[in-house]
N, C-alpha and C positions, 0 to 999 in steps of 0.2 A: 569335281575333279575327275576326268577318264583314266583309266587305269590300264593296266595288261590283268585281264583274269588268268592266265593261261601262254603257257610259249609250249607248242606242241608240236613235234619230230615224227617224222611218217618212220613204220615200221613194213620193209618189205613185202608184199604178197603176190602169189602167181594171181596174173588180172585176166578172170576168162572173159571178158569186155572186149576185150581192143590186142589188137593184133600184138602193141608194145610186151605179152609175154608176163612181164612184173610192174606194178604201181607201188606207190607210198603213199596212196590215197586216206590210207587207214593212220593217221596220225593222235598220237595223243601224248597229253600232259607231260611234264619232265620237272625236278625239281632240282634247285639250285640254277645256275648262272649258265647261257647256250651264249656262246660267242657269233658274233653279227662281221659278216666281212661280203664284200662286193665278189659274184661267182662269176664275174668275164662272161663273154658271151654268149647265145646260147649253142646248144649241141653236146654240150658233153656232159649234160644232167645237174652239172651246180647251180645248187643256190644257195641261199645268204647265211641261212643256220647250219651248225655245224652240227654234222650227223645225219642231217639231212639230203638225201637228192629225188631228182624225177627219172623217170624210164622212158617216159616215151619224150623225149628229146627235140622233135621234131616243133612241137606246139608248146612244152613247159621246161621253166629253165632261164635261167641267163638274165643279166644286168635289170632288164626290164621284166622281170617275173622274180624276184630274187626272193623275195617275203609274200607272205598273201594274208592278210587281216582278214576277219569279219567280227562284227557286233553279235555282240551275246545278246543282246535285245532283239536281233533280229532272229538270230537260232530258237528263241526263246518264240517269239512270234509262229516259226515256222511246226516248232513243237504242237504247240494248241493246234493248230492246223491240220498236221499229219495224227495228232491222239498217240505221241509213242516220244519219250524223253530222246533229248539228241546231246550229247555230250560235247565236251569246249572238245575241237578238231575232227568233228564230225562230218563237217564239209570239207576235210583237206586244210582248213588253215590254220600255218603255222602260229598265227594271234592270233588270241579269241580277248575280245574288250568290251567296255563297258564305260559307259556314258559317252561315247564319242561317235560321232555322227559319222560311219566311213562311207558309205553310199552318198550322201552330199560334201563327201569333200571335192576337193580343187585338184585337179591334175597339174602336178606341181607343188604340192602343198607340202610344207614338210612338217614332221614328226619327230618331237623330241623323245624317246623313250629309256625312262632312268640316267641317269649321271654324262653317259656317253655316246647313244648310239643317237643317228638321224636317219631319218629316212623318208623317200620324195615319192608320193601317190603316181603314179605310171599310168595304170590303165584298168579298166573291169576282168575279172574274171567272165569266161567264155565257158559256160557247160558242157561236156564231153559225155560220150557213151558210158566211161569209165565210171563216172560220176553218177548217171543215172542208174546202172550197175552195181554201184556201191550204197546208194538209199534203197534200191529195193521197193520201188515204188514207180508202178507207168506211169509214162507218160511226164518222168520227171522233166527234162530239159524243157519242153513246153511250159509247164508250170511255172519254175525259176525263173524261164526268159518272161514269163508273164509279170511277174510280181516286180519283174527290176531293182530286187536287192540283192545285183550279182558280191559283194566283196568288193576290198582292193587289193592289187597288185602294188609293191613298192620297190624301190631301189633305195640302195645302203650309198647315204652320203657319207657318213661319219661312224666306222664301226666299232664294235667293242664288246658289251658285254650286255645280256640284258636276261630277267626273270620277272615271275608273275609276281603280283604285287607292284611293279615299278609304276611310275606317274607318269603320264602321254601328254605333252604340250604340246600343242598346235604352235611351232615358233613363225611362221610364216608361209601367207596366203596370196597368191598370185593377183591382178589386177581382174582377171576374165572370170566368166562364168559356168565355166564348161565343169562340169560334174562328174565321179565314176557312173553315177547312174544315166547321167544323161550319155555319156559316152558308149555305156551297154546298149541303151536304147536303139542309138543311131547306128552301131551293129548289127543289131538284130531286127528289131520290128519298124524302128520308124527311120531309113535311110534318109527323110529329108531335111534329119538333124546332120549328117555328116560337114555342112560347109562350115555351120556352126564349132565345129572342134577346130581348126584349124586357128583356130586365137590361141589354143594351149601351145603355148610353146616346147611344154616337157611328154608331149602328147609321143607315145614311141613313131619311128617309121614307119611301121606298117599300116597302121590307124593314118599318120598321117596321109600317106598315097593313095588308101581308098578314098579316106574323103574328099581328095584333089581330083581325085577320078570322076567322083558324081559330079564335080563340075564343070567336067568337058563333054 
């Protein structure tokens, strides 16, 4: 059974990273029930948990960035790796979970989690200065783009209430094969997956129009 280890709320800090001034990179734990609601478009820093927003605006935020999952298996991976404990919301995301495959899911995939909330797999997370600034390790963005266990990005179908402990049901799996991880790929190192994404139908716009671009 995949669970939610974790539902974790960025707490402000000045970001000497990136020009953005302040982040909410630095997120952690919260107990009891974070309400789950769709944050409109982006630009004006919402997203799906309450309590929560982004600063830099421009790149995070909005319908298609609303939530941001990753697997504690894979935290746990990058631990051993780096020799130094990483705590659930230690890369920014608001889920941190457990037995659930988020890197091979389905763009489009949705997410049952506890009694009422859903939510539909979007797009990979993209690493920023911010981010490599905040692990305190060179050379990170390189690294991360290497390993290709960016996270996922989700949008709030069905909102409401949700905490750690709750059960994660994959209720429904699109026809195609298009991956978070393969979607990071074709991003970043290997562009001549891009045509291949174009079967995802819940793939956002912008992803969509690069990859219509590699093939003109």
């Amino acid at each position: 059974m995949a669970v939610l280890i974790s539902v974790n709320i960025g707490t402000a800090r000045t970001n000497p990273w990136k020009d953005a001034g302040t982040t909410c990179i630095d997120k952690r734990p919260v107990a009891g029930p974070v309400a789950v609601s769709a944050p409109g478009p982006k630009g004006a820093g919402a997203v799906g948990l309450a309590g929560d927003r982004v600063h830099d605006v421009k790149h995070h935020g909005g319908d298609d960035q609303a939530v941001y999952a990753y697997a504690r298996e894979d935290l746990d991976g990058w631990a051993a790796e780096l020799g130094r404990e990483l705590p659930a919301g230690v890369f920014g995301e608001n889920l941190t979970t457990s037995r659930l495959d988020v890197n091979g899911a389905l763009i489009g995939e949705r997410w049952r989690i506890g009694g009422q909330v859903v939510l539909e797999v979007s797009c990979p997370r993209i690493p920023c200065g911010t981010f490599e600034g905040w692990m305190r390790t060179g050379g990170w963005i390189k690294r991360f783009t290497g390993k290709a266990l960016p996270g996922a990005y989700l949008r709030v179908v069905e909102p409401g209430e949700i905490q750690a402990g709750d059960e994660i049901t994959v209720v429904d799996r699109p026809g195609h094969d298009v991956t978070v991880a393969m979607v990071f790929r074709a991003l970043t190192l290997e562009p001549d997956l891009l045509p291949r994404l174009l079967t995802a139908d819940a793939l956002p716009e912008n992803a969509r129009r690069r990859a219509a671009a590699y093939l003109r």
